[in-house]
N, C-alpha and C positions, 0 to 999 in steps of 0.2 A: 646088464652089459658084461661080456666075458673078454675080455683084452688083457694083455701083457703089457700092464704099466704100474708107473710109479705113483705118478702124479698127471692130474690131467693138464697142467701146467705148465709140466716138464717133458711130453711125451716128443714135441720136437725137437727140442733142446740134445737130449739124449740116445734120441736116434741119430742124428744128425753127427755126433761125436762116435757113436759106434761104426756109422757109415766112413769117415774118414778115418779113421782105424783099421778096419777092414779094409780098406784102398789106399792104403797110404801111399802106393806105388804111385798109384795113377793123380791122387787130388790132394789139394790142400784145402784145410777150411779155414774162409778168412775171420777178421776179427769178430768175435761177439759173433758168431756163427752168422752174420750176414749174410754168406754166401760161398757157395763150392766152386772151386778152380781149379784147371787143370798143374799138375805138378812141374812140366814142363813148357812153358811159356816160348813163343815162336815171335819174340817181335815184329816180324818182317811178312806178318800173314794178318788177314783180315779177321778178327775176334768176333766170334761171335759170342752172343750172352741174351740167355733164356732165362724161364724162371716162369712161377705162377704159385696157388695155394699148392701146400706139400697132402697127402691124401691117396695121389696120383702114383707112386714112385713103382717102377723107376725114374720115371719124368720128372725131374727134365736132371736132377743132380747124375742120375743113372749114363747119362750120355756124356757129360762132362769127361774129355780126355782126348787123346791122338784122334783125329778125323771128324770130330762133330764140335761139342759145346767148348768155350776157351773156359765159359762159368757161367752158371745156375744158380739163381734168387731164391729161395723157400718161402715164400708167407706159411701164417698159420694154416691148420688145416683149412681148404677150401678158400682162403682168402689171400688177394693178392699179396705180392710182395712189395715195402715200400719203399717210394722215390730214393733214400738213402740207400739201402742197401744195393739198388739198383747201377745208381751214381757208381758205389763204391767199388763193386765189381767191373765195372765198367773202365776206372781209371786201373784196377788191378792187373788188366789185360791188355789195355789197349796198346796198343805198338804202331809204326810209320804208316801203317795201310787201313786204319780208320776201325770201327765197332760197330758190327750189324746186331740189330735187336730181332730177334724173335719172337713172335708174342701172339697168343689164341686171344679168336679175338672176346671178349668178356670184357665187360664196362668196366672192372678195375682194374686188371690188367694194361687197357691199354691204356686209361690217366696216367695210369702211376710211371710207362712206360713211357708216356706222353712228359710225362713232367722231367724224367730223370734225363729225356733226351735236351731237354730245355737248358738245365743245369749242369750236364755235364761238359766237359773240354774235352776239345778235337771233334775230329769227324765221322757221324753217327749215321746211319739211315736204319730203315725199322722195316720189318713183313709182317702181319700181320697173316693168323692161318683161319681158314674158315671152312672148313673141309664138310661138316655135320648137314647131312641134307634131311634130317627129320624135321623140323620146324628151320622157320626164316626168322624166327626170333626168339626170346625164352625170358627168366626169370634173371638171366643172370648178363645177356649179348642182345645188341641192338644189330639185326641181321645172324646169319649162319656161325654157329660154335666153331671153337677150333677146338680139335681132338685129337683121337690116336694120329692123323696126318700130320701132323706138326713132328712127328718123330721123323717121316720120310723127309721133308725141308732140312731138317736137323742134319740127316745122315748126310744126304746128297748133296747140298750148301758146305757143309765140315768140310766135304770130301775137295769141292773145286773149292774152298781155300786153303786147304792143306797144300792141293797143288798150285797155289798160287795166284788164283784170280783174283783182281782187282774188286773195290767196293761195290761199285758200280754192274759188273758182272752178277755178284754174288744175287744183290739185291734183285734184278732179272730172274735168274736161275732161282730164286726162293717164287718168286712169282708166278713164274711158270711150272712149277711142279703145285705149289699150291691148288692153282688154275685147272689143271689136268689131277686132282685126286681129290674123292668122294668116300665118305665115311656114314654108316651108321649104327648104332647100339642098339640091345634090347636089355633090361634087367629081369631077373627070377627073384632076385627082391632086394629088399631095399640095403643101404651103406648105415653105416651107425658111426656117426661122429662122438670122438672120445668127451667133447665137450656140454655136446646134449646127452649123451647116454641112451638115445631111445633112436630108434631107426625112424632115419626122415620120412620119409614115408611107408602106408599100408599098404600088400599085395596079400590077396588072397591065397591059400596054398594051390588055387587051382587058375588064377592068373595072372601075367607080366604085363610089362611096359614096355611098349613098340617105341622104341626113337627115343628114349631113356638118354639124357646128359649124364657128364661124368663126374656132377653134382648131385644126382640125383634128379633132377628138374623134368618135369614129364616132357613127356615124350609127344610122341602122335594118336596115340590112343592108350587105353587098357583094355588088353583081351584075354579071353581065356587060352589056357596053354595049349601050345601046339605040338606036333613031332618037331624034330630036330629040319627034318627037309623043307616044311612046312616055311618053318621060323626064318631057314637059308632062303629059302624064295620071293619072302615079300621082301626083305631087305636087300637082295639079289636085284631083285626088281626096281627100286626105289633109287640103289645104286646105280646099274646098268641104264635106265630111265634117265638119270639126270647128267648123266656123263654124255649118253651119244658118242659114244667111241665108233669110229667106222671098223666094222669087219676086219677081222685081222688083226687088229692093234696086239701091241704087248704092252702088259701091263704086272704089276709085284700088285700080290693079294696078301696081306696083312688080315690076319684074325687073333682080335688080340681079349684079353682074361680081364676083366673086371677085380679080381682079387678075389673072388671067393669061388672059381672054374675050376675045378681038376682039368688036366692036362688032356686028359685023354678025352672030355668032352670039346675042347678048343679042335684039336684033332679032326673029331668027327664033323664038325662044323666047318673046317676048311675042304674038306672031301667033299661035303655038300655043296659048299658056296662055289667051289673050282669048278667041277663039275658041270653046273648051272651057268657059269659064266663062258666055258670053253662052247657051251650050247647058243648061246649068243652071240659068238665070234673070236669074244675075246681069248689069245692065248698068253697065260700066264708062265711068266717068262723068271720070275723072281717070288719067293715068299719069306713069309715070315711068321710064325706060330708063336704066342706065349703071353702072358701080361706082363706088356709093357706102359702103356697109360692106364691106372688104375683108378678104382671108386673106392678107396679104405678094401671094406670086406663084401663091399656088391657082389651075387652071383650074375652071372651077366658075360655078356662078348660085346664087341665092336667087331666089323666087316670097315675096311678098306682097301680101297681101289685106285692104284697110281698109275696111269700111263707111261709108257717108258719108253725112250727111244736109244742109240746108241749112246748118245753122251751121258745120260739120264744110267744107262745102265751101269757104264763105267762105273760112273761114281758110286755109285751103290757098292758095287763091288771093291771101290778102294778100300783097301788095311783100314778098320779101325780097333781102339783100344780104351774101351771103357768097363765103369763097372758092371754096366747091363748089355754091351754089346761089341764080342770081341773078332774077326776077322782077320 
């Protein structure tokens, strides 16, 4: 294992201090590194507060700031974050218009978000993202993953309580973009977590994993490699299949980097995928290129797919000011 660390111990702990360092403009890191908050707090707006294993990043501390996250949980790598830290964030932010939880859906994840809603004061409601249409259930979620999609709820949810919707709104609008966006992954090989030291799983140099989580967690098959158009059209298809968009729809195409993708292959991958989609009707109206939910050092992409309408677009489009996404 070739990583930049100190200690496998330490490697959250210290990234996490480097991260609010580097952003000091934007976040503060609260006690005993519990969890990431935005630097200037808007009592009089709806809080939202995400979080999940760290691994992933930018996700979810990366969006933390003006227009999306109020604050962000880190568990350790790959595993949730707990009911305390949760709680704590939670009362760090919360203000007169209540605290929306965020949460993919994964079995610890949502106990843990389950339990901190139990425990905490004032008033909370919770989304829940499920956006992964490779398998309906996995190693780690009872039903469909939540994924790179949980970033568009993020943005789009930030965005109408930045301007001021109510709880009750917000939790709708998370809902219904949920509802309307479809995401899936393939890996070229596997992540290596700093605490096993060995890559979670084997791929051969001559094949991947179709429907790959962003745990690692198999996918819908293993096949041998394909071309790049190849690779775009059966998750093209998978995607476009499960959505049923009528003709015409607009829709934001997100292709996003696993952590180990050069740039210029994400790229090639969005010309393929767009392309393919605008051939089934869909016209893409909004994108987004890069790794933003990552697997550690997976080579690998995720394809998603969000329907959009006027309001939907707006918001997207509203100002934001974080450390992974600035507008």
């Amino acid at each position: 294992m070739k990583k930049f660390i100190n200690s496998v111990d330490n490697v959250l702990g210290e990234s996490l201090d480097g991260f609010a360092a580097a952003h000091a403009d934007l976040v503060v890191l609260g006690a005993e590194r519990k969890f990431v908050r935005r630097r200037e707090l808007n009592s009089k707006k709806v809080a939202l507060v995400s979080g999940g294993g760290s691994g992933h990043e930018p996700l979810h501390a990366g969006f933390v700031g003006y227009g999306m996250l109020d604050a962000a949980c880190p568990g350790q790598v790959f595993t949730s974050p707990t009911p305390d830290q949760i709680v704590e964030a939670a009362q760090a932010v919360a203000g007169d218009a209540g605290v929306l939880f965020i949460v993919k859906n994964y079995a610890g994840d949502r106990m843990n978000f389950e339990m901190a809603a139990e425990i905490a004061e004032g008033r909370i409601a919770t989304i829940v993202t499920d956006d992964d249409v490779a398998v309906e259930k996995s190693t780690y979620s009872a039903g469909r993953r939540g994924v790179a999609g949980t970033l568009i709820v993020e943005k789009i949810v930030g965005a109408a309580a930045e301007k001021g919707a109510d709880l009750k709104t917000c939790v709708a609008l998370g809902e219904r973009i949920n509802a309307q966006t479809r995401s899936m992954g393939v890996a070229l090989t596997s992540c290596t977590v700093p605490a096993a030291g060995t890559p979670t799983f084997a791929l051969a140099e001559d094949e991947m994993e179709m429907g790959v989580g962003i745990h690692g967690e198999p996918g819908r098959r293993r096949v041998k490699l394909a071309e790049a158009d190849a690779i775009a059209s059966e998750m093209t298809a998978a995607i476009a299949g499960d959505l049923a968009a009528p003709a015409g729809s607009e829709a934001l195409l997100l292709v996003n980097g696993f952590g180990g993708t050069p740039t210029i292959e994400l790229y090639l991958m969005y010309n393929a995928t767009r392309r393919m989609l605008e051939e089934r009707g869909l016209r893409i109206a909004r994108s987004l290129v890069g790794s933003y939910v990552t697997s550690l050092d997976m080579a690998g992409c995720s394809l998603t797919v969000s329907l959009l309408d006027s309001e939907t677009t707006g918001l997207w489009d509203h100002p934001v000011r974080t450390a992974a996404l600035k507008w």
